[in-house]
C-alpha positions as CSV (number, residue, x, y, z in Angstrom):
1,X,0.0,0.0,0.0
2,X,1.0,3.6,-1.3
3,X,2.7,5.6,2.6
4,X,3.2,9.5,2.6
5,X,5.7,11.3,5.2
6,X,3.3,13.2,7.5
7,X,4.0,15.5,10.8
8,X,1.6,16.7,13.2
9,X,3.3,20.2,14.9
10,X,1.8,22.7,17.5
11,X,3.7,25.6,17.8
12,X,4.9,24.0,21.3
13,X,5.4,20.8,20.1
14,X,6.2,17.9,17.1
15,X,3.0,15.7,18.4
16,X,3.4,13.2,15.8
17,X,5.7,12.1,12.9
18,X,5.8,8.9,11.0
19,X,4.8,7.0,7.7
20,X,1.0,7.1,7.1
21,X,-1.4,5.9,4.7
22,X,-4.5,8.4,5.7
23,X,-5.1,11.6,6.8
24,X,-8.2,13.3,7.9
25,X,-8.6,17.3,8.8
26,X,-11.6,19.3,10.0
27,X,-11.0,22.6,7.2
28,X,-12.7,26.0,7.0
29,X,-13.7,24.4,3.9
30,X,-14.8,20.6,4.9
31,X,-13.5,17.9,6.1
32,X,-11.1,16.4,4.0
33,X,-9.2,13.1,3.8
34,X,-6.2,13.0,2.1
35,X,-4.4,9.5,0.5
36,X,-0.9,9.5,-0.9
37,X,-0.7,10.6,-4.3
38,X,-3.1,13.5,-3.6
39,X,-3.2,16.9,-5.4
40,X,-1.0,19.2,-3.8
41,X,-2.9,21.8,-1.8
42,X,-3.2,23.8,1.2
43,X,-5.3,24.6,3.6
44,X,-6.9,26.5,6.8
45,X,-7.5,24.0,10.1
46,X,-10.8,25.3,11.4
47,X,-10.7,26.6,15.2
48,X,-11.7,23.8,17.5
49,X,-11.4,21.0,14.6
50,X,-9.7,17.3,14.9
51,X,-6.8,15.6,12.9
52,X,-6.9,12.2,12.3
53,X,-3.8,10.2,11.0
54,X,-4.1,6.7,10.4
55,X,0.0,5.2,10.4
56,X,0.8,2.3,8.1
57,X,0.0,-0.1,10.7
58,X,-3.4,0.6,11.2
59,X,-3.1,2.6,14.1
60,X,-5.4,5.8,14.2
61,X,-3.9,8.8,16.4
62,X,-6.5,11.7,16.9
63,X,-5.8,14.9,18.2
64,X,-8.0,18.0,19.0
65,X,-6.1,21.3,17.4
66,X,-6.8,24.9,17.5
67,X,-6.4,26.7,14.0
68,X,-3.4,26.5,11.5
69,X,-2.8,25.3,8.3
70,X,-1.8,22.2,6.7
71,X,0.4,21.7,3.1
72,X,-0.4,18.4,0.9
73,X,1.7,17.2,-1.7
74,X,2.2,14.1,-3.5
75,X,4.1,12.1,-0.5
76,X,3.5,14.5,2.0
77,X,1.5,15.8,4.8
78,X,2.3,18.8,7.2
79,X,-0.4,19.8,10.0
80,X,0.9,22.9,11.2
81,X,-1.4,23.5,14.3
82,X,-1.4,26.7,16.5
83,X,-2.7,24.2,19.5
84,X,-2.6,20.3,19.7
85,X,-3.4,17.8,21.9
86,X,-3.6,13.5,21.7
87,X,-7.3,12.1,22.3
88,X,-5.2,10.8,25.1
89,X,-3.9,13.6,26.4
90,X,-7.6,15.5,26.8
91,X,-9.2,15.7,30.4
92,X,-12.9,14.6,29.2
93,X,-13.9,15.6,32.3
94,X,-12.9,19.1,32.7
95,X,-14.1,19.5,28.8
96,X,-17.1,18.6,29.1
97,X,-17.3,20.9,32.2
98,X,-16.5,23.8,30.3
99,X,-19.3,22.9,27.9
100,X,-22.2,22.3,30.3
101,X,-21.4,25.2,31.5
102,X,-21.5,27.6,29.1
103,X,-19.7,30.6,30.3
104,X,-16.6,29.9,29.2
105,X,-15.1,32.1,26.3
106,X,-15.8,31.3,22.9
107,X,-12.5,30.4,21.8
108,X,-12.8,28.1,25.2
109,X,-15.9,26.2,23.9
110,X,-14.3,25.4,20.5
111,X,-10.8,24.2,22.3
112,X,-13.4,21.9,24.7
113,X,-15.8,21.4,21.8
114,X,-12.4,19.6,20.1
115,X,-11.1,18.2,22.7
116,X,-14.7,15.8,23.4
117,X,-14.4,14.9,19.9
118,X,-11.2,14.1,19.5
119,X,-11.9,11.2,22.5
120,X,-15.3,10.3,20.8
121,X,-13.7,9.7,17.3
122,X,-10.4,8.0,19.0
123,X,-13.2,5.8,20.8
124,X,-15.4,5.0,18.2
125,X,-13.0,2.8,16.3
């Protein structure tokens, strides 16, 4: 099966670097999956969206991010994320906290609205 080189980056952090063979990213346009050989293209992450990389064996990482942009080439991916965090890494509890509540900041909500997806989709597999 075809691989691309893809890395996952937050401006405080690589999160994630490897060989994949699928990559799926919440845009301001869509969602979008990307397969190697794709058109090259960039694009905008949407604020409070999910990245999905599924590595060549098998294994699906998900991580909540927080805007940024991502380039696709041929072999290539590159998330560049101005937040990021693992499925695993999210406190469910205290997301969903900041939800119920509703008082949080908008920009909060989106970041906690991620964050409880990111579990569900890393769950739901």
């Amino acid at each position: 099966m075809a691989e691309m080189s893809v890395d996952l980056v937050a401006v405080e952090r690589r999160l994630w670097s490897g060989r994949a063979n699928f990559v799926s990213a919440q845009t301001t346009e869509g969602q979008i999956g990307i397969m190697p050989g794709h058109e090259p293209l960039l694009g905008q992450l949407v604020e409070g969206g999910t990245v999905t990389i599924v590595d060549t064996d098998g294994n699906r990482v998900v991580a909540a991010v927080h805007g940024g942009f991502f380039s696709v080439t041929a072999d290539t991916v590159r998330v560049l994320a101005e937040t990021a965090e693992f499925s695993t890494e999210v406190d469910i509890d205290a997301a969903r906290k900041v939800l119920s509540e509703g008082s949080a900041a908008p920009e909060d909500q989106l970041a906690a609205q991620a964050r409880v997806r990111a579990v569900e989709q890393a769950t739901a597999s």
